[in-house]
C-alpha positions in Angstrom: -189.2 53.1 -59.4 -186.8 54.3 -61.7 -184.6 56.1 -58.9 -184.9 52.3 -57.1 -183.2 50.9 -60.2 -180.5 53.7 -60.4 -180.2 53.4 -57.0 -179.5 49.0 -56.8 -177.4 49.6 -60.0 -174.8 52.1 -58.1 -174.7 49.8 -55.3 -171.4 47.6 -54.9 -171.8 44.0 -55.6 -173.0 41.3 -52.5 -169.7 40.0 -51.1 -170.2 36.5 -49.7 -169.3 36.1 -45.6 -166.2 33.9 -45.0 -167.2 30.6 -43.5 -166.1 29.4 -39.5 -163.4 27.3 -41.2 -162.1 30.2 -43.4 -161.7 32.2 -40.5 -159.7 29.6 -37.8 -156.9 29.5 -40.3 -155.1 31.2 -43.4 -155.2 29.9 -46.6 -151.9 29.9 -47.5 -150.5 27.6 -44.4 -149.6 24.2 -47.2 -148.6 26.8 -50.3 -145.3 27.1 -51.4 -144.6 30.8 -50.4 -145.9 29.6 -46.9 -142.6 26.7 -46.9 -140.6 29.2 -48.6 -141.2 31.7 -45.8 -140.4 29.3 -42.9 -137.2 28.1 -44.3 -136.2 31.4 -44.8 -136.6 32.1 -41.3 -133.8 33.2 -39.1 -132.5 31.0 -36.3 -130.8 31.3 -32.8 -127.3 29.3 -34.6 -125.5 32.4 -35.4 -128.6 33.7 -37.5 -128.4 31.4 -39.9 -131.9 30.5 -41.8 -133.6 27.2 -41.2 -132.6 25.6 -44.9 -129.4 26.0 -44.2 -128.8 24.2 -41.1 -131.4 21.3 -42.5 -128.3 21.4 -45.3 -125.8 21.1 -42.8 -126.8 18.3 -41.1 -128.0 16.1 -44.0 -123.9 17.1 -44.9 -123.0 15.5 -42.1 -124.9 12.3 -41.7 -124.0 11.4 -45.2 -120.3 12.2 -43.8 -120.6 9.8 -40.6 -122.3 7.1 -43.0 -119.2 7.3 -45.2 -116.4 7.1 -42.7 -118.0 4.2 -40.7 -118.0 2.2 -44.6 -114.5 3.2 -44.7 -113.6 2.1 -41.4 -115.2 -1.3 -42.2 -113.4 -1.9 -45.6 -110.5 -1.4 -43.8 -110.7 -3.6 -41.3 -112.2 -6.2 -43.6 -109.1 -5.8 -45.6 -106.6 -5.6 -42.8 -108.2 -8.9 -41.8 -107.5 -10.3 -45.8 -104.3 -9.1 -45.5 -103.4 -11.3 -42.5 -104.7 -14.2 -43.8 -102.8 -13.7 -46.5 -99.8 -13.3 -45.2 -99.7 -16.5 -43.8 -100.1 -18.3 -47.1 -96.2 -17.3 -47.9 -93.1 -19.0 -45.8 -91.3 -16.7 -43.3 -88.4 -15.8 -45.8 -91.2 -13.5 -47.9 -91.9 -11.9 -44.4 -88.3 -11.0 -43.9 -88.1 -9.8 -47.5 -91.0 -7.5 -47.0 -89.4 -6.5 -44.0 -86.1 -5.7 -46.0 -88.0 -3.4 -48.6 -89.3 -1.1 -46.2 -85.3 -0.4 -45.3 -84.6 3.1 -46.2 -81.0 2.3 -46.9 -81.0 -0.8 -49.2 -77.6 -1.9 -51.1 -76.7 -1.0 -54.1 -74.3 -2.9 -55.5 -76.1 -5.7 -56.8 -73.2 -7.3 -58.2 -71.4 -7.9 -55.2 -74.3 -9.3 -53.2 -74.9 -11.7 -56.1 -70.8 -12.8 -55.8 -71.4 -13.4 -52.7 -74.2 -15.5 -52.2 -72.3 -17.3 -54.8 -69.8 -17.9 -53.0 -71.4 -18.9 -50.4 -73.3 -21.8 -52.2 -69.4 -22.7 -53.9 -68.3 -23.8 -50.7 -67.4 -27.2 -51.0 -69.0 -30.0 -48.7 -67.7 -33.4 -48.3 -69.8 -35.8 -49.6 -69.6 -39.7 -48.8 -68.8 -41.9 -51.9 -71.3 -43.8 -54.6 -71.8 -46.9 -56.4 -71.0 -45.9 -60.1 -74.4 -46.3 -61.2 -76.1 -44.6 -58.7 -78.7 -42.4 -59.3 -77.4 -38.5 -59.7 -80.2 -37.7 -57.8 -78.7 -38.6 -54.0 -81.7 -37.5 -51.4 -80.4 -34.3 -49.6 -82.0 -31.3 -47.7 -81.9 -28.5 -49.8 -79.9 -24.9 -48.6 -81.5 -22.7 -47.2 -83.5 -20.1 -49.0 -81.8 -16.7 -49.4 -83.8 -13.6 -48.1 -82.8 -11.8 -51.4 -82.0 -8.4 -49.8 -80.6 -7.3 -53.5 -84.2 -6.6 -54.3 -84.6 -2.7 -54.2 -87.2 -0.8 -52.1 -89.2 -0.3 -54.9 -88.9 -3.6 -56.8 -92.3 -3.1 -59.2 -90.0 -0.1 -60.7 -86.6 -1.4 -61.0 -87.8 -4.5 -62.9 -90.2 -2.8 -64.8 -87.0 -0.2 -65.5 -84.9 -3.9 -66.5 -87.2 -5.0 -68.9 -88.1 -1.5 -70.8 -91.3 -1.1 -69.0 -92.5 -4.4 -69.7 -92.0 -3.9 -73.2 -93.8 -6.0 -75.7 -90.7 -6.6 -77.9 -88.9 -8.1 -74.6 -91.3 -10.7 -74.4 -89.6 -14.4 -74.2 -93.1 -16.6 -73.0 -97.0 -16.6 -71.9 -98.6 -18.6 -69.8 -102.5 -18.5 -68.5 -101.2 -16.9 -65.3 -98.5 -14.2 -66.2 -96.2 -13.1 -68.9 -92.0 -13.6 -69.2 -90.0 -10.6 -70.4 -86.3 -10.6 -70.8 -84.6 -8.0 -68.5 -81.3 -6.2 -68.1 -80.3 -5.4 -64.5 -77.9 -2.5 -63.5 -74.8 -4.5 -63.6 -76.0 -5.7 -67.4 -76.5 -9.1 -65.7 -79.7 -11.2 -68.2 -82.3 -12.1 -66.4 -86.3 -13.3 -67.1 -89.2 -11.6 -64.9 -92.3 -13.3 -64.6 -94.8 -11.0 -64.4 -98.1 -12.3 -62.6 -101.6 -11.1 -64.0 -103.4 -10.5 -61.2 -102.7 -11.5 -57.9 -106.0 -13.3 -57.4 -107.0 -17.1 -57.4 -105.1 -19.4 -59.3 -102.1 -16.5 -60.2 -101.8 -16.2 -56.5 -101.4 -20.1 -56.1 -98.8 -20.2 -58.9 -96.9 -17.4 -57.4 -96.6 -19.2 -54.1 -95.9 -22.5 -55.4 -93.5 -21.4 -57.2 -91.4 -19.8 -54.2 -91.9 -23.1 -52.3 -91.2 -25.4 -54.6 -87.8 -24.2 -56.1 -87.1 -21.2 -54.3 -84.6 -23.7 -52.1 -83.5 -25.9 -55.1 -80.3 -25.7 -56.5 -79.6 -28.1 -59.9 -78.2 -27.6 -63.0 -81.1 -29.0 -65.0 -83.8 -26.7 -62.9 -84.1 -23.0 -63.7 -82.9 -21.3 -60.6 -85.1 -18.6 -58.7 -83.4 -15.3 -58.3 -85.8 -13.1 -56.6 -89.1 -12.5 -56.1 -91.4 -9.5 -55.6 -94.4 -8.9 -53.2 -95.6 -5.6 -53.3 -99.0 -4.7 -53.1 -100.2 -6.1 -56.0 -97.5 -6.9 -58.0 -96.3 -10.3 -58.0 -93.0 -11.0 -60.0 -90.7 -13.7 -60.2 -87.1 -13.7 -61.0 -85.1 -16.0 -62.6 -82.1 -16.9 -64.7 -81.9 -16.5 -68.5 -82.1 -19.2 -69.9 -80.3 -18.2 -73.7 -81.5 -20.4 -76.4 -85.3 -20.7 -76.6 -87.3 -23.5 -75.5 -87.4 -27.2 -76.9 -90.5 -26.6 -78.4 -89.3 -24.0 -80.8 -86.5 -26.2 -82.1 -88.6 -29.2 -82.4 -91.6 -27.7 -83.7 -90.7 -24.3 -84.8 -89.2 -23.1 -88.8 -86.0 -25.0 -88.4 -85.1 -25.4 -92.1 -85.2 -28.9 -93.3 -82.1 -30.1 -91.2 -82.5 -30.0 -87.6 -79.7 -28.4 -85.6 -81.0 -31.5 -82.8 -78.4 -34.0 -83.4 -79.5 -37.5 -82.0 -76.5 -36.8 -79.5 -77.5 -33.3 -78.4 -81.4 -35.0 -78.4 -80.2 -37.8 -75.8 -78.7 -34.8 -73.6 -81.6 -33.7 -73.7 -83.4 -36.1 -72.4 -80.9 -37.3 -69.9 -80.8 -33.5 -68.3 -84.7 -33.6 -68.0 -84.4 -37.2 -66.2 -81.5 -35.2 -63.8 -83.7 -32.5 -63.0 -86.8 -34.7 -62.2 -84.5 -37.2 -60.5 -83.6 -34.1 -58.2 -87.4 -32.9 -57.6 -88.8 -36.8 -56.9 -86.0 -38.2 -55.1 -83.5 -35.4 -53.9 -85.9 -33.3 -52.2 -88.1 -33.8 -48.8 -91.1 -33.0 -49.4 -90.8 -34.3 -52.9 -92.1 -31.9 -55.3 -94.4 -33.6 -58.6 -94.1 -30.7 -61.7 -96.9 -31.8 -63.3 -96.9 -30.0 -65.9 -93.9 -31.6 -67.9 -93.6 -30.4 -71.3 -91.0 -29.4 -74.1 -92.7 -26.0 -73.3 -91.1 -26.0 -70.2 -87.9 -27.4 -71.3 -85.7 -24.2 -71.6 -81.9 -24.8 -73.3 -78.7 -22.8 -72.9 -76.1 -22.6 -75.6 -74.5 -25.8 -74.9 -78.4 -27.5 -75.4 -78.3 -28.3 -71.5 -81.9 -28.5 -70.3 -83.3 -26.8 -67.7 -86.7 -27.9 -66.2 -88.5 -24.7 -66.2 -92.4 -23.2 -64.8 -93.4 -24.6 -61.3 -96.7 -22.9 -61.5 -98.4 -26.0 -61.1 -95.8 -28.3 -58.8 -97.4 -30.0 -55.9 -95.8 -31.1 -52.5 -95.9 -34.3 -51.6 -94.4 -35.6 -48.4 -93.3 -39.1 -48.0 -95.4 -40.1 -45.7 -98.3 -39.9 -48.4 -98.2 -42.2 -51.9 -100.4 -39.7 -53.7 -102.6 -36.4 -53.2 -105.7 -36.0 -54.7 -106.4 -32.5 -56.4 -107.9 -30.7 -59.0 -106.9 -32.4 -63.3 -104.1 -29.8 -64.4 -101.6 -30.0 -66.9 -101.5 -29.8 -70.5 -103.3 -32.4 -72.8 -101.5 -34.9 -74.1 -98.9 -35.3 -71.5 -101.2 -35.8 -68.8 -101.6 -39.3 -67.2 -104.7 -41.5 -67.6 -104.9 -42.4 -63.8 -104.4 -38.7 -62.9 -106.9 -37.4 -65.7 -109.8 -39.9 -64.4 -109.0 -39.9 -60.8 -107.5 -37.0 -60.0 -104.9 -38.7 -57.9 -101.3 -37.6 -58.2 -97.9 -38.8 -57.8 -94.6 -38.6 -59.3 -95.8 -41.5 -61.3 -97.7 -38.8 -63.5 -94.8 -36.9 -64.1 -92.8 -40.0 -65.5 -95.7 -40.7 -68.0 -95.3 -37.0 -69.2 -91.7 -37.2 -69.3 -92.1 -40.5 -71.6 -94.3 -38.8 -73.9 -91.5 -36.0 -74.0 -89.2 -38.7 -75.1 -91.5 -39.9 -77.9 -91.9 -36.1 -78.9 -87.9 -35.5 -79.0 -87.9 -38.7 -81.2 -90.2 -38.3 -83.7 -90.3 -34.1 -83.7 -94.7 -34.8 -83.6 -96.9 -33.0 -81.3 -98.2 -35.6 -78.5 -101.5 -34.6 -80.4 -101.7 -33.4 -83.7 -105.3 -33.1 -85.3 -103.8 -32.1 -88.6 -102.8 -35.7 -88.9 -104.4 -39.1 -90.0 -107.1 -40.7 -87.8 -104.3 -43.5 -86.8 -101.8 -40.8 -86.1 -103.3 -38.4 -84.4 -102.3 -39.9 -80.4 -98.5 -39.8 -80.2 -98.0 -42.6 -78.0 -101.1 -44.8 -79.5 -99.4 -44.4 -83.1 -95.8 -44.8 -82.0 -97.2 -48.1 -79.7 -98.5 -49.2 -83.0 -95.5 -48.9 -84.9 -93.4 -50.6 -82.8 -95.6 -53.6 -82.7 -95.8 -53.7 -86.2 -91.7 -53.7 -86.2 -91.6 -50.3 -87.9 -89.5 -48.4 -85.4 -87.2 -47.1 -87.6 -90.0 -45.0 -89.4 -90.5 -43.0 -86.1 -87.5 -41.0 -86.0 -87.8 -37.3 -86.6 -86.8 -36.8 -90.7 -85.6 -33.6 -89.5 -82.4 -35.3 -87.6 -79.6 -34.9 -89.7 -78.3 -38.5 -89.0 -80.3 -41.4 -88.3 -79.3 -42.9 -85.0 -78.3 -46.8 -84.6 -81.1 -49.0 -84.6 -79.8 -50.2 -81.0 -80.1 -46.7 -79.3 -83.1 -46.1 -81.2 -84.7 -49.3 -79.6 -83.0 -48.3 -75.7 -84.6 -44.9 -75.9 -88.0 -45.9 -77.2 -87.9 -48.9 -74.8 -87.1 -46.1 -72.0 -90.2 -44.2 -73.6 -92.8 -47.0 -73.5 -92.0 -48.2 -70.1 -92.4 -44.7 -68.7 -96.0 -44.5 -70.1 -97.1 -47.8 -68.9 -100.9 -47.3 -68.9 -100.3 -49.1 -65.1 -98.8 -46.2 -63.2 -97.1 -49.1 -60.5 -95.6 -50.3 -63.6 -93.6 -46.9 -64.9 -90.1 -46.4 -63.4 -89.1 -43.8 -60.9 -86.9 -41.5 -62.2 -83.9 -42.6 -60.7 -84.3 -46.1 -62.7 -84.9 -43.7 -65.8 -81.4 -42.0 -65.5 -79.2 -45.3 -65.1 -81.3 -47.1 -68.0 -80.7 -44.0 -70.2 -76.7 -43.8 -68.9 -76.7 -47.6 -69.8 -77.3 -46.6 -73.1 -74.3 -44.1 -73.2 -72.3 -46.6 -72.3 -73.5 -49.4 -74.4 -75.7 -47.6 -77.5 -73.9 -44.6 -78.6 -71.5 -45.2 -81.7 -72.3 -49.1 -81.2 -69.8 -49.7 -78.4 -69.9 -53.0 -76.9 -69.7 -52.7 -72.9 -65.8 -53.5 -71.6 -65.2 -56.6 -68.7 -66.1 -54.1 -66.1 -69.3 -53.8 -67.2 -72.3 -54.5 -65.4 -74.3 -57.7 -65.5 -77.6 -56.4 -65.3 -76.5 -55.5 -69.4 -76.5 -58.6 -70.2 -80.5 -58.6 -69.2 -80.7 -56.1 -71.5 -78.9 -57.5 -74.2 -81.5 -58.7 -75.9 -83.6 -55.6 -75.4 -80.9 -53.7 -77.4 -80.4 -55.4 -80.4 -81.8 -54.8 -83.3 -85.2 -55.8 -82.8 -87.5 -55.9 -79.7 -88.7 -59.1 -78.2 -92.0 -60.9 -79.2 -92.7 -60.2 -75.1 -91.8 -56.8 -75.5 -93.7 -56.5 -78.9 -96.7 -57.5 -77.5 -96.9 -56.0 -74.5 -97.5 -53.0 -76.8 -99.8 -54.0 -79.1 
């Protein structure tokens, strides 16, 4: 027994068999080292392993997916692009055109002189009655490719105005930003600078080559140039040297205002000219709409220049009104437009009559800091004159006060043109030979000679020293 145990101790211990399942396959087939293994395994491609081709070919789809999103964007945006090109007139076609010319000129001067000349040429013109309106209907020149632009336009007139340099900053609007620039030739000019070239920045930017890039006036800012590259989108334009109205109306003046009455009623009477021109000079007519003392830009002889077109509309004259989207600046906006959205150049005489009460009285057309009753330019000044206190309107800035006669012609000019009925308001042309009328009959209390109208006498009554009990209750 004892040599049994010895024997069964020594022995090795039982091994288990393997099973039928055990022994159709190896264990390691779903293990790691057995996915390691086949990866690593050479292939018939030029020996390389099985991982790496797996690599190659992911590579490549990824690859293919790419380029077709490419190819897509780009035709999506080649498609964009067309469209867009047709939202500009043929003349910014031709000027693309010109920018792509490897040999542009260089003497900027010298093209300038001559388009110049060109527009000097004299034309006959057929007589008018001496009160006409200044604004005689003609079809504006054509507009001028601009080939003095360089190839690289974004450059140059960033190079003219330092870079877009803060300090050369002259004005702001929502849409872009005005910087005084210096071309080659040391000629001043004022670059508008676009923000974006999206939405309503890419209206404005059209607009603006439509609706004065063919106008030629001495009261509108002229249009230089323009820039459409990629996406910059600049506007060039004349310098206008001495500020804006607003800054010598409401800006630190001193206690004297430089604004004589005088130099106020050329004022006025250059801002009636350049409407005149837009309403009744021009076919399609073009309605500003945005008529402000903002916008009102003076040289050193205080000539104004109707400036910003950003918001102009077209209107043919086949069509009394358009109907579009409120605009415009509060205050000088109409009623009818600001309720109905209907437009005319009806609205712009109501803004240009609440310019004339501003340029009167040196208020804001609305100035919260002021009493309840006061607050709504033309409510107050309506007010005042029905309670026969015109004289307390005038600015106490002016250094002289004007005669109570042109007073009462230039307010009278003022209410009429912001008639709360917009069938009621005069068209600009009326404007200019009411406000010449008073040149000739208001201005250092003149009396009108024989050869003087009749429709003054009228008016006589209109100008004297007070207005009419009709005229004083109309508004009340």
């Amino acid at each position: 027994m004892a040599a049994q145990r010895r024997l069964l101790a020594e022995a090795p211990p039982h091994q288990p068999h393997p099973s039928r399942h055990q022994q159709g396959a190896p264990s390691s087939v779903w293990s790691a080292g057995y996915l390691n293994g086949w990866l690593s395994q050479r292939t018939a491609v030029f020996g390389l392993r099985l991982w790496v081709l797996i690599g190659i070919a992911v590579g490549a789809a990824i690859v293919l997916v790419l380029v077709l999103v490419f190819v897509c964007l780009s035709r999506r945006r080649r498609r964009r692009d067309d469209l867009a090109s047709n939202l500009y007139p043929a003349d910014t076609k031709i000027l693309k055109q010109h920018l792509q010319q490897p040999t542009p000129p260089k003497d900027i001067q010298e093209i300038v002189r001559r388009q110049q000349r060109q527009q000097q040429t004299p034309t006959p013109t057929p007589p008018q009655p001496r009160h006409a309106t200044t604004a005689a209907r003609a079809t504006p020149p054509p507009l001028p490719t601009l080939p003095w632009l360089m190839p690289s336009p974004p450059l140059n007139l960033e190079e003219a105005t330092d870079g877009l340099a803060e300090e050369n900053v002259i004005g702001e609007g929502g849409y872009g930003i005005v910087y005084k620039g210096t071309l080659q030739n040391s000629a001043m000019v004022a670059v508008k600078n676009l923000l974006n070239n999206r939405g309503q920045a890419e209206k404005e930017f059209k607009v603006e080559v439509e609706a004065i890039g063919r106008v030629r006036h001495k009261n509108l800012v002229r249009l230089l140039g323009y820039c459409v590259e990629g996406a910059y989108r600049m506007l060039v334009y004349e310098y206008v040297d001495n500020g804006n109205l607003d800054q010598w109306l409401h800006g630190d003046v001193g206690e004297v205002s430089p604004l004589t009455w005088e130099v106020r009623m050329n004022i006025i009477l250059g801002t009636a000219k350049g409407l005149a021109y837009l309403h009744e000079g021009l076919e399609p007519k073009v309605v500003h709409r945005d008529i402000k003392s903002s916008n009102i830009l003076l040289d050193q002889q205080w000539n104004a220049k109707v400036s910003d077109f950003g918001l102009a509309k077209l209107l043919c004259s086949e069509r009394s009104y358009v109907t579009t989207r409120v605009m415009g600046t509060f205050g000088y906006v109409a009623p009818e437009y600001a309720s109905t959205g209907m437009l005319n150049e009806r609205s712009d005489v109501y803004s240009f009559g609440v310019l004339i009460m501003e340029i009167i009285t040196g208020r804001s057309p609305v100035d919260y800091t002021r009493a309840p009753g006061e607050v709504n330019l033309v409510e107050w000044l309506k007010t005042m004159v029905a309670e026969r206190k015109a004289e307390e309107v005038v600015d106490p800035k002016l250094p002289e006060k004007p005669s109570p006669k042109a007073l009462k012609r230039a307010l009278l000019v003022a209410l009429r043109c912001v008639d709360p009925d917009g069938h009621k308001r005069p068209k600009m042309g009326h404007v200019i030979h009411m406000l010449e009328m008073d040149d000739l009959l208001c201005r250092d209390d003149k009396k009108p000679g024989r050869d003087a109208p009749q429709t003054s006498d009228r008016h006589s009554s209109r100008d004297g020293g007070n207005f009419s009990k009709r005229e004083n209750q109309r508004y009340r």
